[in-house]
VOMIVO-676714 format. One record per residue (C-alpha): residue number from 1; residue in three letters; z, y, x. Coordinates in steps of 0.02 Angstrom, whole numbers. Each point is the difference from the previous one (the first is absolute). Example, Ala and Ser with C-alpha at 12.3 -4.5 7.8 and 13.67 -1.06 7.14 Angstrom:
// residues 2
> 1|ALA|390|-225|615 $
> 2|SER|-33|172|69 $
***
This chain:
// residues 556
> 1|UNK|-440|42|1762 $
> 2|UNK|-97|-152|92 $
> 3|UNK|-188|-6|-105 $
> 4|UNK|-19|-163|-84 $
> 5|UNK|-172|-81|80 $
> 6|UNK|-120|-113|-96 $
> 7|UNK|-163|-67|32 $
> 8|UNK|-75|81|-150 $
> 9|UNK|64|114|-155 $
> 10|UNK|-82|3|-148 $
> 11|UNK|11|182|-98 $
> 12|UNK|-5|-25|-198 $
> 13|UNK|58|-165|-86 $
> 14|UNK|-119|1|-137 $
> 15|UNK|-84|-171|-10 $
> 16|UNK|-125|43|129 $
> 17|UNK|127|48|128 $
> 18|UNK|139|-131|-23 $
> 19|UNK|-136|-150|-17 $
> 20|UNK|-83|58|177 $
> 21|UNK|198|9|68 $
> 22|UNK|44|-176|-72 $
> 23|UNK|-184|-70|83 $
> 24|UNK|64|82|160 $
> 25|UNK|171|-68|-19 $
> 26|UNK|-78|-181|-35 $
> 27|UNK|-120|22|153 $
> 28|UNK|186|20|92 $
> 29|UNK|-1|187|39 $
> 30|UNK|169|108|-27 $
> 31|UNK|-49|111|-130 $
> 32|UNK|76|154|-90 $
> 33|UNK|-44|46|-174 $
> 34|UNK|38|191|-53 $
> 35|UNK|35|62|-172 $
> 36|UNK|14|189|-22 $
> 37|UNK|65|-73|-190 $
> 38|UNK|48|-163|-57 $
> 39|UNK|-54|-143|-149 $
> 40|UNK|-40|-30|-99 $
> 41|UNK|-108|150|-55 $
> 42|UNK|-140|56|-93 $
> 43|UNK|-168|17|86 $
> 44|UNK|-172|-32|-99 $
> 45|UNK|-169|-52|95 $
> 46|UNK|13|-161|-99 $
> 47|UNK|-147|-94|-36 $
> 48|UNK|-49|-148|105 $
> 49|UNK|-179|-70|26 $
> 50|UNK|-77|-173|64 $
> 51|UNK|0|90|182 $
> 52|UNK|186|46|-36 $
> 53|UNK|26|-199|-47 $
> 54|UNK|-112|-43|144 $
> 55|UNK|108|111|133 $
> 56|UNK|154|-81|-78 $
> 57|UNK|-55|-194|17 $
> 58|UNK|-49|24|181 $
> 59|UNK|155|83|43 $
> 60|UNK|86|-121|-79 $
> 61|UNK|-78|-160|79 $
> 62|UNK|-7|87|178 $
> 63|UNK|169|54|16 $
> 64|UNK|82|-147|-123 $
> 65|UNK|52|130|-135 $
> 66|UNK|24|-91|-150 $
> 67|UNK|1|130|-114 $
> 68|UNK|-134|98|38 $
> 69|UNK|-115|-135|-44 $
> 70|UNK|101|-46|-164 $
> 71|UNK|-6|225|-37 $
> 72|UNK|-187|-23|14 $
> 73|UNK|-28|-80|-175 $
> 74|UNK|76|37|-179 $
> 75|UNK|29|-190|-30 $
> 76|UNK|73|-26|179 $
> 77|UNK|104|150|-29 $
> 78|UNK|83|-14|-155 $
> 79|UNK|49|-181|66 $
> 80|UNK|73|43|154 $
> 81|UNK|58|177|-33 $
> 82|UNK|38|26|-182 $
> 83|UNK|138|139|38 $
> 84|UNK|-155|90|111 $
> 85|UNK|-83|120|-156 $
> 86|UNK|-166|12|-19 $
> 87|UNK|-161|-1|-111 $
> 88|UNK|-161|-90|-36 $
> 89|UNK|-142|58|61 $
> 90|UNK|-178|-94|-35 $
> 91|UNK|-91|141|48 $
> 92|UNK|-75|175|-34 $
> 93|UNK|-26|86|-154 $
> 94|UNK|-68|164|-30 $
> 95|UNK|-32|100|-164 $
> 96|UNK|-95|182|-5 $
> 97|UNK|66|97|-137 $
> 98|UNK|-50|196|-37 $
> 99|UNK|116|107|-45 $
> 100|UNK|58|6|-214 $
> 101|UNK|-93|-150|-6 $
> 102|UNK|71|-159|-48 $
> 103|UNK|-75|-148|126 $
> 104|UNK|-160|-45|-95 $
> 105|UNK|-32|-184|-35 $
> 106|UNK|-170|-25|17 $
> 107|UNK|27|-208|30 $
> 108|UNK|-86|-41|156 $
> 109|UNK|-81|173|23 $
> 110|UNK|193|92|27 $
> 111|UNK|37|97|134 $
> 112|UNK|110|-154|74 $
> 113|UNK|-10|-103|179 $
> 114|UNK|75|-145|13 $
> 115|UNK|9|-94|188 $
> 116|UNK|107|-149|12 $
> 117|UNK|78|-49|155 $
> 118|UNK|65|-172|-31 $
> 119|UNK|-50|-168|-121 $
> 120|UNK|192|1|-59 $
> 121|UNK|173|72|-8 $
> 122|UNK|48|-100|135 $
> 123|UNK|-113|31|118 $
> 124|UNK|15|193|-40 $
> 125|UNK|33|145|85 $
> 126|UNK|170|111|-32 $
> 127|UNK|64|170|-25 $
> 128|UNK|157|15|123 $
> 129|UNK|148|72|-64 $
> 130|UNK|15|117|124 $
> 131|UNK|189|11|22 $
> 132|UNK|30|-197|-20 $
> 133|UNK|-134|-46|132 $
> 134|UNK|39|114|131 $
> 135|UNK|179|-56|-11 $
> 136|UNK|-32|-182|-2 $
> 137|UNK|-100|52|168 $
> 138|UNK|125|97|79 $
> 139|UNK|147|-164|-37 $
> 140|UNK|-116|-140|65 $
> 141|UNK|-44|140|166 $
> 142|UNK|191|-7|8 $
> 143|UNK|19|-187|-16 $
> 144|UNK|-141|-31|164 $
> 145|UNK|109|124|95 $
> 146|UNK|-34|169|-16 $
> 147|UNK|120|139|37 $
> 148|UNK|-32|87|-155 $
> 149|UNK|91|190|18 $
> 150|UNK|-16|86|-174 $
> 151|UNK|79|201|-64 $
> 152|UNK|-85|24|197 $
> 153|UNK|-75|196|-19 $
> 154|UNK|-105|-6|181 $
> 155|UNK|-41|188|77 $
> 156|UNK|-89|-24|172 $
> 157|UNK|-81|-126|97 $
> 158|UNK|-20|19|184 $
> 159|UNK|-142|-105|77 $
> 160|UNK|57|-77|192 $
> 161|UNK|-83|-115|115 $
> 162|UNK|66|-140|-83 $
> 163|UNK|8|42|-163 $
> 164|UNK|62|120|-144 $
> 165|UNK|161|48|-28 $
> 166|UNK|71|51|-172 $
> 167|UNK|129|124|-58 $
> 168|UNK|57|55|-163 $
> 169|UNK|156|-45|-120 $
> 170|UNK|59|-147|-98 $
> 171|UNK|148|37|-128 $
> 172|UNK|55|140|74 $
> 173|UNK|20|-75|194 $
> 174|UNK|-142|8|142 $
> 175|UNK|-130|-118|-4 $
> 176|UNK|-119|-42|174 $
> 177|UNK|-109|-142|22 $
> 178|UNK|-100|-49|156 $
> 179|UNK|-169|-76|-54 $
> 180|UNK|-131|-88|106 $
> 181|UNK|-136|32|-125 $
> 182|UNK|44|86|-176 $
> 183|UNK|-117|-26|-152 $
> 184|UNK|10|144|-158 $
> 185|UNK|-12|-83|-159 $
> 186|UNK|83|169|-91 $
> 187|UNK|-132|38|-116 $
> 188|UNK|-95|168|-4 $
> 189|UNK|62|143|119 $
> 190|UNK|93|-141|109 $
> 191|UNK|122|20|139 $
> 192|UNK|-120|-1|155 $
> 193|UNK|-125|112|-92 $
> 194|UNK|109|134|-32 $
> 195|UNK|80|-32|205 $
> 196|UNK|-145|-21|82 $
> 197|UNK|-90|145|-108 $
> 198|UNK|-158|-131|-41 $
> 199|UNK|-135|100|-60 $
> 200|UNK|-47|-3|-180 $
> 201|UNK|-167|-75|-44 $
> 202|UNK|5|28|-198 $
> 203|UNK|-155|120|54 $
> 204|UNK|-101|-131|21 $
> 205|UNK|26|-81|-178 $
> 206|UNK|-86|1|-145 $
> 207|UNK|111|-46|-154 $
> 208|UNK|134|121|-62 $
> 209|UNK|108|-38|-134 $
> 210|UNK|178|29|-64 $
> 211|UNK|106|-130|-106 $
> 212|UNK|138|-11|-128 $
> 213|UNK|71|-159|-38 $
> 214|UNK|166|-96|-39 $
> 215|UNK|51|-155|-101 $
> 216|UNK|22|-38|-180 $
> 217|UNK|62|-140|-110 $
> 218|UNK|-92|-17|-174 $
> 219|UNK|-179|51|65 $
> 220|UNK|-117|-93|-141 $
> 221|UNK|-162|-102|73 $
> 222|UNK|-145|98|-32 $
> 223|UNK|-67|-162|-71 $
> 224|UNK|104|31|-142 $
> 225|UNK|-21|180|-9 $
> 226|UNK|-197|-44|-17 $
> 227|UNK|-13|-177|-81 $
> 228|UNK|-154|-114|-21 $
> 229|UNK|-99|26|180 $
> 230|UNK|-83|-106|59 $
> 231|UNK|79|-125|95 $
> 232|UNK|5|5|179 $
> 233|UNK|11|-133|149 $
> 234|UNK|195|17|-3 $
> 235|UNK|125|98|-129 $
> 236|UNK|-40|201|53 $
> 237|UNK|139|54|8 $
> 238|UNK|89|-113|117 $
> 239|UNK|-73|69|159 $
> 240|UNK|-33|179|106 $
> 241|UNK|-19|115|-163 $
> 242|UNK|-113|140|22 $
> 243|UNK|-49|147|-106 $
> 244|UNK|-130|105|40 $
> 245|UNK|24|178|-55 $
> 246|UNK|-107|161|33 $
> 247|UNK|161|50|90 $
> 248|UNK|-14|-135|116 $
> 249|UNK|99|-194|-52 $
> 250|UNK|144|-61|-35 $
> 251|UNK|81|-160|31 $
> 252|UNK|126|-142|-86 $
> 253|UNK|80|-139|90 $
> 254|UNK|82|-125|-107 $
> 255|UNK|184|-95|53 $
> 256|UNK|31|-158|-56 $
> 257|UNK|169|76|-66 $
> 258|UNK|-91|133|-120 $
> 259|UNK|12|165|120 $
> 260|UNK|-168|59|19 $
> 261|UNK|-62|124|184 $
> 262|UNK|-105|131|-64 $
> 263|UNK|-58|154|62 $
> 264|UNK|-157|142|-19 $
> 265|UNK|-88|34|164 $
> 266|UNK|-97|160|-1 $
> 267|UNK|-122|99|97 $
> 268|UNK|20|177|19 $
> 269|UNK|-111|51|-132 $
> 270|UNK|66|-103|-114 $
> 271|UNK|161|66|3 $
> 272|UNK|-61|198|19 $
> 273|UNK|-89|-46|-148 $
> 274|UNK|146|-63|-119 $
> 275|UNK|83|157|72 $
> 276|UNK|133|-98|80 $
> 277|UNK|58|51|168 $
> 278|UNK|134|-93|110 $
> 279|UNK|136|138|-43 $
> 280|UNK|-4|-95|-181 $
> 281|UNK|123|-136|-25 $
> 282|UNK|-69|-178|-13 $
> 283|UNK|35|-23|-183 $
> 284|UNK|-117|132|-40 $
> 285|UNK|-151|-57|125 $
> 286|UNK|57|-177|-98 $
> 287|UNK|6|67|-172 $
> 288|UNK|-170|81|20 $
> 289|UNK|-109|-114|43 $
> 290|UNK|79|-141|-135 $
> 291|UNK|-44|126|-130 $
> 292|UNK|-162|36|68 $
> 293|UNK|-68|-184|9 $
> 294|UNK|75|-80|-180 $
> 295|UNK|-9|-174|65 $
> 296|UNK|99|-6|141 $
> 297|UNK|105|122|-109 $
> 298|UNK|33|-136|-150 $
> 299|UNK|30|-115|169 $
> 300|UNK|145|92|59 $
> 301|UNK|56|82|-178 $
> 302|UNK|174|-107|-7 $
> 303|UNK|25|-8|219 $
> 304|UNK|156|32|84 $
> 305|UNK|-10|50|143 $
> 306|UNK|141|-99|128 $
> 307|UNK|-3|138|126 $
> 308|UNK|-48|198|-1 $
> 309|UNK|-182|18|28 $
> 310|UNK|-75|77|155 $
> 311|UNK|-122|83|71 $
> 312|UNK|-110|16|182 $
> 313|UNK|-119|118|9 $
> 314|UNK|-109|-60|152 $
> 315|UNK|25|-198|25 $
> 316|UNK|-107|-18|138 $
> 317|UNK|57|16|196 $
> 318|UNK|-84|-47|152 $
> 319|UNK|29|10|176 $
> 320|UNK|-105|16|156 $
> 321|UNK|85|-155|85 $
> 322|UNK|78|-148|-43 $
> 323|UNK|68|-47|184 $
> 324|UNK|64|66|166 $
> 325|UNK|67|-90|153 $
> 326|UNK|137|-105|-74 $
> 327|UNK|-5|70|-181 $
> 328|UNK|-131|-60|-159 $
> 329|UNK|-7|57|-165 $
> 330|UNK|-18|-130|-168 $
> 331|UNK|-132|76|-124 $
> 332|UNK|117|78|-115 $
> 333|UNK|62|104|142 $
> 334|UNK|-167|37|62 $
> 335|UNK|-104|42|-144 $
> 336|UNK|-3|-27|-196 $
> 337|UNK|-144|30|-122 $
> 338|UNK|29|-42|-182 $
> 339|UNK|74|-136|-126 $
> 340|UNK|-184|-34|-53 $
> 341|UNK|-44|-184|47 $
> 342|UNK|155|-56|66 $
> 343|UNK|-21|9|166 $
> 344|UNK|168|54|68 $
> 345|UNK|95|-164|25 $
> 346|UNK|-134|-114|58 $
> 347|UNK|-59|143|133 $
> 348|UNK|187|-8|75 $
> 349|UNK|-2|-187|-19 $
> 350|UNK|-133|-8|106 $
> 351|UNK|60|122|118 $
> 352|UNK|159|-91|8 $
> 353|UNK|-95|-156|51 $
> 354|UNK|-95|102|127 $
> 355|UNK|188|75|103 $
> 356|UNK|73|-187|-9 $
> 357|UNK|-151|-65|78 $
> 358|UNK|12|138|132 $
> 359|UNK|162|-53|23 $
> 360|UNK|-6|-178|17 $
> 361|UNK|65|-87|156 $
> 362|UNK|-130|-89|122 $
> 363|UNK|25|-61|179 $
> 364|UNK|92|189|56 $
> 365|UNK|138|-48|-141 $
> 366|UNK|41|138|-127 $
> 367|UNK|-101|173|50 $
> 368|UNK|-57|154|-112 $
> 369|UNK|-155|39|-55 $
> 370|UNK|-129|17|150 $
> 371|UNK|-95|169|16 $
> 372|UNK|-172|-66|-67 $
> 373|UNK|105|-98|-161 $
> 374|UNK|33|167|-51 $
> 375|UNK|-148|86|45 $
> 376|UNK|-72|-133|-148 $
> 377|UNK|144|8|-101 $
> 378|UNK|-43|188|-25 $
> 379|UNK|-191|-4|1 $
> 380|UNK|6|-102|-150 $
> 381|UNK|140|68|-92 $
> 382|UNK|-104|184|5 $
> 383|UNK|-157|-94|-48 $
> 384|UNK|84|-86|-144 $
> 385|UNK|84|158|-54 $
> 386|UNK|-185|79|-26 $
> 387|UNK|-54|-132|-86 $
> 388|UNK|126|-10|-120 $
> 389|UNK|2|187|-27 $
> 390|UNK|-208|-4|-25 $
> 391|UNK|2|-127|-125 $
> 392|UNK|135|92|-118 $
> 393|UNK|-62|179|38 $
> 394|UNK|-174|-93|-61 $
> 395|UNK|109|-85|-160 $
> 396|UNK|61|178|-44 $
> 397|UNK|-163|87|-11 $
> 398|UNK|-72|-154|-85 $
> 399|UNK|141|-1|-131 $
> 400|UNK|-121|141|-83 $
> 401|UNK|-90|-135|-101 $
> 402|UNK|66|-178|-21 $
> 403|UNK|-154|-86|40 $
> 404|UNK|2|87|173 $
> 405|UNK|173|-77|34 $
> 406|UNK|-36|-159|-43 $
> 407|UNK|-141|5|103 $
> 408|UNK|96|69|134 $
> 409|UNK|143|-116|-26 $
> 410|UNK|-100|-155|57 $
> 411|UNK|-4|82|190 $
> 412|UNK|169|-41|-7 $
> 413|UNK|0|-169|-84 $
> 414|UNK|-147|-56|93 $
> 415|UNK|82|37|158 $
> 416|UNK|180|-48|-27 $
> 417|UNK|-55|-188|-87 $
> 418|UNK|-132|-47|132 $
> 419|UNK|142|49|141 $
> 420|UNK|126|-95|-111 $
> 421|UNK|-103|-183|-27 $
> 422|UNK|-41|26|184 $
> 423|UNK|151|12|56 $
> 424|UNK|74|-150|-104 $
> 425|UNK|-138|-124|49 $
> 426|UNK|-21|41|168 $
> 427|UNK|160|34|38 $
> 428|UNK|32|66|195 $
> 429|UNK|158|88|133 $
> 430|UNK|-138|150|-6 $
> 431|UNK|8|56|-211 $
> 432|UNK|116|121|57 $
> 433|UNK|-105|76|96 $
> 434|UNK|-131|7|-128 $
> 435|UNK|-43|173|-71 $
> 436|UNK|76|61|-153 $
> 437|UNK|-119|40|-137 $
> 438|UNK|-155|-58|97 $
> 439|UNK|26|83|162 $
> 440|UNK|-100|-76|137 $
> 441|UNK|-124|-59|-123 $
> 442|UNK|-160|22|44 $
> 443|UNK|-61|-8|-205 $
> 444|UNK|167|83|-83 $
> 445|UNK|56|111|111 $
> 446|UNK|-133|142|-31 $
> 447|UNK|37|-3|-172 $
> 448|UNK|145|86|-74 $
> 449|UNK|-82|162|114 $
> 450|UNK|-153|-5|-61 $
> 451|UNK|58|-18|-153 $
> 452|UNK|106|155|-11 $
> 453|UNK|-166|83|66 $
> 454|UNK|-93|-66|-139 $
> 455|UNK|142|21|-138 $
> 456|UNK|5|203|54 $
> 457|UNK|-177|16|-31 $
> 458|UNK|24|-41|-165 $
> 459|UNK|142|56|-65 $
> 460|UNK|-3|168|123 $
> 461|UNK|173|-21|19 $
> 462|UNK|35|66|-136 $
> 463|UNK|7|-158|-122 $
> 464|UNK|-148|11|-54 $
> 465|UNK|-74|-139|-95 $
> 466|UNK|-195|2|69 $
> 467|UNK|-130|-59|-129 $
> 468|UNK|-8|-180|-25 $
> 469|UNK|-141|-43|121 $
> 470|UNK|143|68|137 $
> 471|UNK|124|-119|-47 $
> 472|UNK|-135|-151|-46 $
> 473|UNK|-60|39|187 $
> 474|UNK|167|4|68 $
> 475|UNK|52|-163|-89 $
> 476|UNK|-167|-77|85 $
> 477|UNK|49|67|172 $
> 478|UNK|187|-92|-12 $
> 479|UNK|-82|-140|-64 $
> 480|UNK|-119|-32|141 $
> 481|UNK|96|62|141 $
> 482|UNK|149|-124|-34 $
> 483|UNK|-120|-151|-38 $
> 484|UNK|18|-65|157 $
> 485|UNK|176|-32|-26 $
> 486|UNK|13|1|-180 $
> 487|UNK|67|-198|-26 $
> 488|UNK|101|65|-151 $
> 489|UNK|-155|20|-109 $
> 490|UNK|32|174|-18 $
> 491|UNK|-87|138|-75 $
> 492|UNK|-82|-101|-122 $
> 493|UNK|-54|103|-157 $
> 494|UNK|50|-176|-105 $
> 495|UNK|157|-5|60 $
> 496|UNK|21|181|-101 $
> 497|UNK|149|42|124 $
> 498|UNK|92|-147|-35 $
> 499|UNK|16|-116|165 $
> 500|UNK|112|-170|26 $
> 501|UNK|8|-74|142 $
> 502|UNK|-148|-116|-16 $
> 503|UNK|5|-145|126 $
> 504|UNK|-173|-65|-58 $
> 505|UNK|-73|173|72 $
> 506|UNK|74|-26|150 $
> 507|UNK|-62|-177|17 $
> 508|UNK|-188|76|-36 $
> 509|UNK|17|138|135 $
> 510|UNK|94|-109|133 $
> 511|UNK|-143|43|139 $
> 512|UNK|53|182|-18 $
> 513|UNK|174|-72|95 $
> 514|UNK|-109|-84|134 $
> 515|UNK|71|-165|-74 $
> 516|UNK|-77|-139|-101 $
> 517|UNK|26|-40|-168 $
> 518|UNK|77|-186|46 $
> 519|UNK|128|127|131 $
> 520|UNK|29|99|-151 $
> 521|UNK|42|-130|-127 $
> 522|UNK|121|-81|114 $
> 523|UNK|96|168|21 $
> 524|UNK|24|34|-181 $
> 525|UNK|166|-70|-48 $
> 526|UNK|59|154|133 $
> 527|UNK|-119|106|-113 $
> 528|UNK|111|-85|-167 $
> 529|UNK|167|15|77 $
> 530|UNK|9|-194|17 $
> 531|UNK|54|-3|185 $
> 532|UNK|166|-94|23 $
> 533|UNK|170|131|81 $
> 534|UNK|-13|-25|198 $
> 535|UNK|143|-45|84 $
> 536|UNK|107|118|68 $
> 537|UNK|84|5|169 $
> 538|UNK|118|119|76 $
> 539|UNK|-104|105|124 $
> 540|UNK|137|36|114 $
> 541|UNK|36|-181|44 $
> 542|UNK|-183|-30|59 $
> 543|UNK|-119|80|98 $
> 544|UNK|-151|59|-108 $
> 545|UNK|-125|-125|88 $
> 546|UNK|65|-155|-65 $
> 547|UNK|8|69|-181 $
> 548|UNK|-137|-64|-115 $
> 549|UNK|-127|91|-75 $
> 550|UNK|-8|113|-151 $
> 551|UNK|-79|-107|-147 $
> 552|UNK|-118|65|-123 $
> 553|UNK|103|129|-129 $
> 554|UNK|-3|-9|-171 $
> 555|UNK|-136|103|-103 $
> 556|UNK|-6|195|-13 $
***
């Protein structure tokens, strides 16, 4: 049989993979989209963040995608896309509980962080219904002319001087593609990894941890199961749930529709020490640890669950490489840490933005990535992988006490918020190319190792507490090495771990942006989500040039 050719063939039509194949398509290169299964389907890795919303808009206004900049808001969303499920999210919560212990309220002294990522519902954040957004991605890729080929079970790729050719099977008949450049957005242990036998670099990481996890309907908010807190800058429970647990956390992502995401991450002596192992079905690792912390027990005491629970022992991966000649990797592909912080989707966002960049066409017309694009490409994607993997190796050894995480917790908020109002009031073509959790940073990038460093010497690795000049010194440390960058107003002792997003800090602190405090104020109705729709234009009808800039977005 005569190979069909393409320009480029995306591998994996999860949202990452079918959104860079509709950009492509857009950008007017032939594109094939390959699904080993088909949609809509269950994934999880859903919790967005400001970045994630950032990513979104730009995409959006760059390539004239309506929707992505309508997805990148609650309010937006549930106008445009009311069929799309998802959930509220106005931040990140977290909870330490200890095990046959109800959660202890101690009013503004509990064991309880609250960080708010957005002044309103509107304005907010989302959980993605996993199997609804990647579908809606993979239809609109479709409508912008991609050759989507799903049931396609690929078994070799052959790399020639002109590109890669594929082989495998599609519904029973033989299925080749010739591809100028081919980008793997399969997910961990991906099609070129296991062809072109890419090293493992999982030796090099720090975090370990396994998960179980599934959905439920009927999950009650834990603000009911533990009444009369104090209350918070937005309602706790609507947001990234966390609960810390000697084991390691779990989490609970709310849908607007009542199903709840939750699962138990755990570190390997957690689960050695609840004498679980991974031969154990998932309803006993499940039943375990409900009955070991009462709380999140009474939480889940009348859940159904909507699918059979499972389990991973080992959630991390990482490669070696994330490119070749003609071949590049999307993050998911290439490396994964941890659910902790959210960082999943807005990393691939970004790296999305990153590829179609690469890709876009100048005075040589259409053309693949150049050798020194990818040479970048890479060098930050295994940059960004440490970093991410530092700062929740350091979260896991500083879940020993609570006031060590939320110390250590403001190394991520401090980072992530000072990239986030950057990026929305200065907004530039090179964000995407902006490091991911403070890479490139001359003040946050040192942190999250050092950190880790410190964390060990206190806890030995072995989750232990240190005495309480350890932690008060540690808490000190954060709070001066992020000061330079802190325009949140974190780590403020006043605050007792209870942060909204407080716009009159940010006015105070506007030289730590470089900008005045005049430059700030007129910026803020981006920073309130005040900043009229822009008008969108079909991409494929115009050349990029004459297209008008990205306005400010609306606030994180």
């Amino acid at each position: 049989m005569t190979a069909r050719r393409c320009e480029v063939a995306v591998i994996g039509s999860g949202y990452a993979g079918s959104l860079l194949a509709r950009v492509l398509a857009v950008m007017g290169y032939d594109v094939v989209l390959i699904e080993r299964g088909s949609h809509p389907r269950f994934a999880i890795g859903e919790s967005t963040t400001p970045l994630a919303n950032l990513s979104l808009e730009r995409l959006g206004c760059r390539y004239g995608l309506a929707d992505c900049y309508r997805l990148a808001a609650h309010g937006r969303w549930l106008e445009h896309f009311p069929a799309v499920r998802r959930g509220l999210k106005r931040g990140f919560t977290f909870y330490r509980h200890h095990p046959e212990e109800t959660f202890a309220d101690r009013g503004l002294d509990s064991e309880r962080l609250l960080v708010a990522a957005s002044p309103n519902d509107a304005t907010s954040d989302t959980h993605w219904y996993r199997a609804d957004v990647d579908h809606h991605f993979v239809r609109e890729a479709v409508a912008a002319g991609v050759d989507y080929r799903d049931h396609v079970e690929l078994t070799a790729a052959e790399a020639g001087p002109t590109g890669m050719r594929l082989s495998g099977q599609r519904n029973g008949s033989s299925f080749e593609l010739q591809a100028d450049f081919v980008i793997d957005a399969s997910g961990p242990g991906g099609f070129l990894a296991r062809q072109f036998s890419i090293p493992s670099g999982l030796s090099r990481t720090e975090t370990r941890s396994a998960l179980v996890f599934g959905h439920f309907s009927g999950v009650r908010k834990l603000s009911d199961v533990v009444p009369g807190l104090p209350e918070g800058p937005y309602p706790e429970d609507c947001a990234a749930v966390h609960h810390l647990i000697d084991e390691g956390w779990a989490y609970c992502l709310r849908f607007d529709d009542g199903v709840t995401s939750a699962g138990f991450a755990l570190t390997p002596r957690g689960l050695a020490g609840l004498k679980l192992s991974s031969s154990d079905a998932p309803d006993v690792h499940w039943r375990t640890l409900l009955a070991r912390y009462p709380s999140i027990g009474s939480a889940f005491a009348h859940a159904t669950p909507r699918m059979p629970l499972a389990f991973h022992a080992g959630i991390q991966h990482r490669l070696t490489r994330a490119v070749g000649e003609r071949w590049a990797l999307l993050p998911h592909a290439y490396a994964f840490v941890d659910p902790l912080f959210s960082t999943g989707i807005s990393w691939s966002l970004r790296a999305v933005e990153r590829l179609a960049l690469c890709f876009e066409p100048d005075a040589r017309g259409r053309h693949a990535p150049r050798a020194d694009e990818l040479t970048r490409y890479d060098a930050l994607l295994s940059a960004e992988a440490d970093q991410i993997d530092w700062l929740v190796a350091g979260a896991y050894e500083a879940m020993a006490h609570f006031d060590l995480f939320a110390a250590h917790a403001m190394i991520y908020f401090g980072t992530v918020s000072f990239s986030e109002v950057r990026q929305r009031l200065a907004p530039d073509d090179d964000a995407a190319w902006s490091g991911f959790i403070g890479v490139g940073d001359p003040v946050l990038e040192p942190l999250p190792a050092h950190a880790l460093r410190r964390l060990r010497q206190i806890t030995g690795g072995r989750s232990h507490t240190g005495s309480a000049d350890d932690r008060e010194r540690y808490a000190t440390w954060v709070s001066r090495s992020i000061a330079p960058r802190n325009i949140a107003g974190l780590a403020d002792p006043a605050r007792h771990n209870l942060y909204p997003l407080d716009l009159d800090v940010l006015m105070r602190r506007h030289a730590l942006l470089g900008m005045t405090r005049d430059q700030v104020r007129q910026a803020l109705p981006a920073l309130r989500g005040m900043s009229p729709e822009p008008v969108f234009r079909d991409r494929r009808a115009e050349d990029r040039s004459t297209l008008p800039p990205a306005p400010p977005s609306p606030a994180p």
